[in-house]
Every structure is written in C-alpha cells, then in structure tokens.
N, C-alpha and C positions, 0 to 999 in steps of 0.2 A: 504494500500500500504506500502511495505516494505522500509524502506529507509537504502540500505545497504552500502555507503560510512563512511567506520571506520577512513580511516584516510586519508590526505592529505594535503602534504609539498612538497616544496623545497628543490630538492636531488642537489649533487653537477653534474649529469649532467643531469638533466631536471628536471622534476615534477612528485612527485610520487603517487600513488593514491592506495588507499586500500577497497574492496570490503567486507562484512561478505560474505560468500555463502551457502543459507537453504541443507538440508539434502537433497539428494536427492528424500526420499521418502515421501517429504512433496510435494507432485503434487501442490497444488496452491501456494507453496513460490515459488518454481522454474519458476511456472506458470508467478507471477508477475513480478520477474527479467526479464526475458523473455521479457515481455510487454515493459521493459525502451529499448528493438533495435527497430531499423530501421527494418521497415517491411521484407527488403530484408536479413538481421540479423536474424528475426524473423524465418521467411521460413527455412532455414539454421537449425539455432538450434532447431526448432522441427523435425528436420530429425535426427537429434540426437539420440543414443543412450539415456535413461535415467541418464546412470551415466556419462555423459559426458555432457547433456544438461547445466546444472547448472554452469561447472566451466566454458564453452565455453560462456554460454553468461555472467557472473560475468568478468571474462576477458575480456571483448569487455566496459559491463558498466563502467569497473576501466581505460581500455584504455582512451573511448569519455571523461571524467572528465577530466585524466589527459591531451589529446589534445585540449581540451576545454581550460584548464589554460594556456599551451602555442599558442594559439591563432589560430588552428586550425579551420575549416568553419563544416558546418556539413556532414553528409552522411556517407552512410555505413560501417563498417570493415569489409571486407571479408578477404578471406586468399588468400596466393600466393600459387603456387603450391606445399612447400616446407611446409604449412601449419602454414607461418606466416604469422604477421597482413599486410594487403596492404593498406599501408600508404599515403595521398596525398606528392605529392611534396614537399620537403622541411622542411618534419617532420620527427622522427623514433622513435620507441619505441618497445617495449617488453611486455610480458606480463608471468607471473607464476601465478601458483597455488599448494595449498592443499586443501583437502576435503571441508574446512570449509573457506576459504580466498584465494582471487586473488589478485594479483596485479600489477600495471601497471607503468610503467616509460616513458615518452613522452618527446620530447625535439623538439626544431627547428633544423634544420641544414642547412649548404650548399648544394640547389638543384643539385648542382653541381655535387659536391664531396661525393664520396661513402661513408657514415657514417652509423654505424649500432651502437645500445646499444643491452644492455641485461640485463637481472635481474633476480633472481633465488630465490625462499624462498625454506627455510630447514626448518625442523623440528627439533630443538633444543636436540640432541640423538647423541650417538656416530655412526660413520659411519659405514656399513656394511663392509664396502675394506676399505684398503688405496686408499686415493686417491691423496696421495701428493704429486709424484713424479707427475704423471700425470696434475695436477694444479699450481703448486707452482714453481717458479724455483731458483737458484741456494742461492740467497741469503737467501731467503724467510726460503728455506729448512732447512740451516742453522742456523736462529732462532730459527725452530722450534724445531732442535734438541737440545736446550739449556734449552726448556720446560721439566719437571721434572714430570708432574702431566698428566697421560696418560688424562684426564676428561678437563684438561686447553688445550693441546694439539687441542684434536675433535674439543673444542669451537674457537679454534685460527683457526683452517686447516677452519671452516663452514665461520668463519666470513669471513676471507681471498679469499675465494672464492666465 
C-alpha cells in the first residue's frame, strides 16, 4: 500500500495537505489511491477517465487528511454541480493538482456565512500570457514593475497569485 501524504501543515487559513500522485499508467498505484475513498468516491472515480482517475481521487485523499485535521466527521467528497468538492456544513476547502501532486487546503468556517478558499499549484516556469493585469491589482502591479529581472518577475507574479 502506497502511503502518498508528502506533506502537511498549518496554512495561514486552514490546513494544508499534500498528496504524491502515481503515473497514471501505473494501473495498481492509481488502483490503491483509489482504495483510500469512500466507496461512493470509489464508484465515481473509476468512471473516470484514466488520466483523470488519479488526480480526482489524490485530490479527494489530500482533501479527507486535511478535513480530518480540522475536525471534520467522515463521509464522502463528491462534487457540486460546478465540479467542486461538496463540503459538510461548516467546513470549505479547495483542492489543485499536477500530474504528479495534489493538494488540499480545509478550514472550519461560519455555517452561516458564505466562505469559500482556494488554492492553486504552478509549476515553477515562466508563464505562457501575462497574466498580471488580470490577477494583480493596482498596487501589487506596481511593485512588480520595479522588478528588473524578467525570471524574478514570473516567480513574484506565481507566488502572488
């Protein structure tokens, strides 16, 4: 059995959790990620796609960990129509991926009140576009235009966003 939790801390708004995720064309690694859902999980992601099985259930594994450290119960992640995770009451998190790693940010929240996180992993490369007018705003911009070094730049605009 694979044990693919790489990393888990304490973000500044929840709990962050990090999954390894096998090749996809390693049928029994994917197999046993696979094994750690909820059978209703389980179902779900072998309807999957091949190349899609792996990061869908390693996201869901990086989610349960990290709603688990905030004190979530257990039971399923399915998705909402919108094809995010469906959260119980009073929790919210995120989930990203690359080929090789997922990961998850959970936090408690007010049931009440509409709260949503997010969280995004990049791949450490310069970016295809700009994308910083689009992300960044006015002040933000302006630091960045102080940066000199196009390679310091990418790495400011990925962190910052």
């Amino acid at each position: 059995m694979i044990a693919p939790v790489v990393f888990a801390r304490a973000a500044a708004f929840g709990r962050l959790v990090g999954v390894a995720l096998p090749d996809e064309a390693d049928v029994g690694a994917v197999d046993a990620l696979v094994a750690r859902l909820a059978p209703e999980e389980q179902a779900f992601a072998r309807a999957l796609v091949p190349a899609r099985r792996a990061t869908w259930a390693g996201g869901r594994v990086a989610l349960r960990a990290a709603l688990a450290d905030v004190g979530a119960g257990e039971g399923p992640i399915l998705s909402t129509p919108r094809g995010a995770p469906a959260l119980p009451p009073g929790f919210a998190g995120s989930i990203s991926h690359k080929p090789t790693l997922a990961v998850a940010l959970a936090a408690r929240v007010d049931a009440h009140a509409p709260t949503t996180l997010g969280i995004d992993v990049e791949v450490d490369r310069a970016p295809r576009f700009d994308i910083a007018r689009r992300v960044l705003g006015a002040t933000e911009r302006t630091r960045f235009a102080a940066l000199t070094s196009p390679a310091e730049r990418d790495r400011a605009l990925m962190l910052t966003f």
